[in-house]
N, C-alpha and C positions, 0 to 999 in steps of 0.2 A: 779982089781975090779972097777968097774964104780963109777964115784960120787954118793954119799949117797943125798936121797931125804927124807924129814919130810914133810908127809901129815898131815894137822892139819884138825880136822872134821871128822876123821879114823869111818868109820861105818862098821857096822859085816852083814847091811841089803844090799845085791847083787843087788837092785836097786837103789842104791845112786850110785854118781858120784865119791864121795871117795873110795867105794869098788872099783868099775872099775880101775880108778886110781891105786889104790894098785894092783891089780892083772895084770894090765898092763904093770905097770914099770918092777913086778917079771919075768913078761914073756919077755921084752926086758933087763934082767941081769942086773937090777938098783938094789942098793942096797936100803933097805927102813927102815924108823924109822915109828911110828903109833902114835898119841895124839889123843884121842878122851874121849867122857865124858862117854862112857860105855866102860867095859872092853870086852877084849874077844880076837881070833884070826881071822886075814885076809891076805891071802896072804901066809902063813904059817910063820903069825910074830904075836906080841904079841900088843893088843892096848896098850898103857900105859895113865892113868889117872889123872896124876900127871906131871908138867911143868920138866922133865929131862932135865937135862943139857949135850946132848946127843954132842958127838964130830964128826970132822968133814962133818957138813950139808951143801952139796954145793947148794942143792933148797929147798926151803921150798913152798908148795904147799896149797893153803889155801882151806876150803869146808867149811867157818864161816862166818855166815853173817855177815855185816857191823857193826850191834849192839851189838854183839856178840864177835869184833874182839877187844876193848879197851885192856884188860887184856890179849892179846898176843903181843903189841907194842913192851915191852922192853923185852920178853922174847926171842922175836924172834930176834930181834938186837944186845942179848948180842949170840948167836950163833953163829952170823958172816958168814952167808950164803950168797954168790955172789948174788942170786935170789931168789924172791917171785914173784911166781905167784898168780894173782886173778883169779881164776877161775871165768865163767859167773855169776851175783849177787853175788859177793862178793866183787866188787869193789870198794874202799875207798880211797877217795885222801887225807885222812888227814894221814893216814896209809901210804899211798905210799909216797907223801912227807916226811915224818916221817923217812921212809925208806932211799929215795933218802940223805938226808942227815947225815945219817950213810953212804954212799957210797954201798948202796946194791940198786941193780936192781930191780925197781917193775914191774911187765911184767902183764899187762891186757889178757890174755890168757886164753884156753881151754887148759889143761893137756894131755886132750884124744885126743886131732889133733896134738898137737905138737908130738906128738908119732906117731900118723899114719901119718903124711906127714913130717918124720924124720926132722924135727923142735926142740926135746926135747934136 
């Protein structure tokens, strides 16, 4: 089974970059977790609405803007995932610092190129 990826921002509307995202990793065999603030299904996975404590997440994938991102700092650091990506505007260097000294990787990135030019 491939590393387990948590998209945060998980949206059910197929022109968000989260939906692609989800439906991209399912089609390259990534395993996938969903957070988003509406429920629903994408990808053929379940959003979930509520901060799970979901076990092993080896990327965490951010679709949250900068203003928006405070109330995932320690959620996402007590998961323990090698990487965070920021996806384009979503980028935060209080966040990524934050990160870097928990020892996890903040990677300023697009999700959808590191997949298509086998980067992910």
């Amino acid at each position: 089974m491939a590393k387990k990826t948590l998209i945060i921002g998980a949206s059910t509307d197929p022109s968000k970059y989260s939906y692609l995202a989800a439906d991209r990793l399912v089609s390259h065999n990534y395993d996938i977790e969903l957070l988003g603030i509406k429920d629903g299904i994408v990808a053929g996975k379940e959003i979930n609405t509520e901060k799970v404590k979901f076990e092993d997440i080896d990327t965490v994938t951010l679709y949250v803007s900068p203003q928006r991102q405070s109330e995932y700092f320690d959620y996402v650091a007590n998961l323990k995932p090698r990487r965070v990506i920021f996806n384009p505007g979503t980028e935060n260097p209080a966040f990524e610092n934050y990160l870097t000294e928990k020892s996890i990787e903040p990677i300023e990135a697009c999700t959808l190129v590191m997949l298509a030019t086998g980067q992910y």
